[in-house]
C-alpha positions in Angstrom: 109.7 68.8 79.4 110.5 65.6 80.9 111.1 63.9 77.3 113.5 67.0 77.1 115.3 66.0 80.1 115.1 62.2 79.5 116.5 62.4 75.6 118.4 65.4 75.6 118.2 68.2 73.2 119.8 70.2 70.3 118.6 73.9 71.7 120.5 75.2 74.4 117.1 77.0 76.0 113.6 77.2 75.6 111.5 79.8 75.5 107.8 79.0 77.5 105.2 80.7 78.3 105.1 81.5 82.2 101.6 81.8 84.2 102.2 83.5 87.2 100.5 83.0 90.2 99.0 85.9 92.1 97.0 85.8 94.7 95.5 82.5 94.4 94.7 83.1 90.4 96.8 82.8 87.2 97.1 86.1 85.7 96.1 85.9 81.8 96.4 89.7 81.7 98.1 92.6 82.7 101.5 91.6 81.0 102.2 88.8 83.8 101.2 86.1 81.5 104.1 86.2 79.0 107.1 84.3 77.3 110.0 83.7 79.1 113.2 81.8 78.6 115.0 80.7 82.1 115.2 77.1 80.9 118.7 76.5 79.7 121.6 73.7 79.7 123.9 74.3 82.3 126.9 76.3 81.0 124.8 77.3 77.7 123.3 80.5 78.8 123.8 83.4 81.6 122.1 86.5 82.9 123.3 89.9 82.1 122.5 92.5 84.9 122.3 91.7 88.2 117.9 90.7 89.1 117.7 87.8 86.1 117.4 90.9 83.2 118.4 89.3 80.0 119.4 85.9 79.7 122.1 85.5 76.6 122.2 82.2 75.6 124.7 80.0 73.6 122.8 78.4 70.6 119.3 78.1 69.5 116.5 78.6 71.4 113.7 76.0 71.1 109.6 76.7 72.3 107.7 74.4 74.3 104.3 74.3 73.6 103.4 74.3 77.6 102.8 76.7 80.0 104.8 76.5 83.3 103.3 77.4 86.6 105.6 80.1 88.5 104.6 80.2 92.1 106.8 83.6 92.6 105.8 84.6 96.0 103.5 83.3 99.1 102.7 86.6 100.6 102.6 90.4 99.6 105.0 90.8 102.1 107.3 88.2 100.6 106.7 90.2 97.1 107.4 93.7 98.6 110.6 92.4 100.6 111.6 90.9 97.4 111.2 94.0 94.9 112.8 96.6 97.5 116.0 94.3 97.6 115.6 94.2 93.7 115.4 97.8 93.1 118.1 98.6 95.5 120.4 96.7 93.4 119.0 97.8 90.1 119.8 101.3 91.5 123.3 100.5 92.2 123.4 98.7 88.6 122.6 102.0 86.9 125.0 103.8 89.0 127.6 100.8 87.7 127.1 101.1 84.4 126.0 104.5 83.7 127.1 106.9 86.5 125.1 110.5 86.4 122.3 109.9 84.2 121.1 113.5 82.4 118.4 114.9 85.5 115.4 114.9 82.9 116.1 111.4 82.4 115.8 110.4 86.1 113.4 112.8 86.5 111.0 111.4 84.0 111.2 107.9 84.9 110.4 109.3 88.7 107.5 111.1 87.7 106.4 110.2 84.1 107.1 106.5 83.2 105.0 105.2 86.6 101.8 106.2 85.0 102.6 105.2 81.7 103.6 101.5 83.1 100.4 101.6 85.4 98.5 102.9 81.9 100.1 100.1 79.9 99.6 97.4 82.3 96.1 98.1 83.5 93.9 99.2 80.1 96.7 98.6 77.0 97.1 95.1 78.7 93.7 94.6 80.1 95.0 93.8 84.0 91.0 95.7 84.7 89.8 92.6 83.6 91.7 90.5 86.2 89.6 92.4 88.7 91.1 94.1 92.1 94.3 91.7 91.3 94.9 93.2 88.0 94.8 96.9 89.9 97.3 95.9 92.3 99.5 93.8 90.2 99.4 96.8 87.5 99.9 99.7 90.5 102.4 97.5 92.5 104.8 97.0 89.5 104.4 100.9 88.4 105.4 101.8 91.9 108.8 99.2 91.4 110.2 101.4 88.8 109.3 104.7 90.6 111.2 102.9 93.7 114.5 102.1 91.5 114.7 105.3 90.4 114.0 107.3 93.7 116.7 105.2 95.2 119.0 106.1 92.2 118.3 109.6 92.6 119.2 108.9 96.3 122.1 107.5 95.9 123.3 111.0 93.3 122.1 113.2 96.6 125.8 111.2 98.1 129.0 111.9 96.2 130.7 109.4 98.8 128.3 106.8 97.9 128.5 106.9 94.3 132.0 106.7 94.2 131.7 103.9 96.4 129.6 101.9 94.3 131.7 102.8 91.2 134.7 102.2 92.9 133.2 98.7 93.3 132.4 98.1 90.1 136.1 99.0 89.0 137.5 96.4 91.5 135.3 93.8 90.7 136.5 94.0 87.3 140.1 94.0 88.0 138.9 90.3 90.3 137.8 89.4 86.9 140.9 90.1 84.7 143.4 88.5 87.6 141.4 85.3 86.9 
């Protein structure tokens, strides 16, 4: 990385694999242990959606052969402070860009896809064998989703505050054509 920075470089990111750090142990399992590309020249790249989603990028994408230590969080209470604040606005983002979402849909990602993520994470992706930390890390990020979508489905119970949040969304774009 630091020849990178020294000598420059043709690709405009790099994708890297990210160990995260979670409760005093690198997960290798559990999905937390995965490729990731936030390493990008400055103007070359930018996030779609508003919690770091997608990053597009301008140009080729290179690989380091390296993993990088993410530090994401000193406390649970840090992570859970962080993930409401997260999934409130992820909640508002599907409101944004889709409006009233068909009521299966929400309600299967409220009562369905929670399991299935806590399925995938803990035995597909073998979190078990990170111990109690691969339990927690695997229940913890099922329960995210099931947040975001019990707050979207909040937000539908008030008409006001959907057309609120849409409204926003309209003049945030008219900001962006005036500029």
């Amino acid at each position: 990385m630091l020849k990178i920075l020294r000598e420059g470089t043709e690709f405009a990111a790099y994708k890297f694999l990210r160990k995260n750090y979670f409760f005093g142990h690198f997960m290798r399992r559990g999905g937390w242990y995965h490729y990731s590309h936030h390493l990008f020249k400055r103007g070359s790249a930018r996030y779609d959606g508003r919690v770091h989603h997608q990053l597009i990028v301008d140009g080729e994408i290179g690989m380091l052969k390296a993993d990088v230590e993410h530090f994401p969080f000193q406390s649970f209470t840090q992570l859970v402070d962080r993930q409401n604040r997260y999934t409130t606005l992820e909640a508002r983002e599907i409101v944004e860009v889709s409006g009233k979402i068909d009521p299966k849909e929400v309600e299967y990602n409220i009562r369905v896809k929670p399991f299935k993520l806590f399925r995938k994470f803990y035995f597909k992706k073998m979190g078990f064998r990170e111990g109690v930390r691969g339990f927690i890390f695997s229940a913890f990020f099922a329960w995210v989703h099931f947040l975001k979508w019990a707050k979207y489905w909040e937000i539908l119970q008030d008409e006001k505050k959907v057309k609120e949040i849409q409204g926003a969304k309209h003049e945030m774009r008219n900001n962006e054509i005036q500029m």
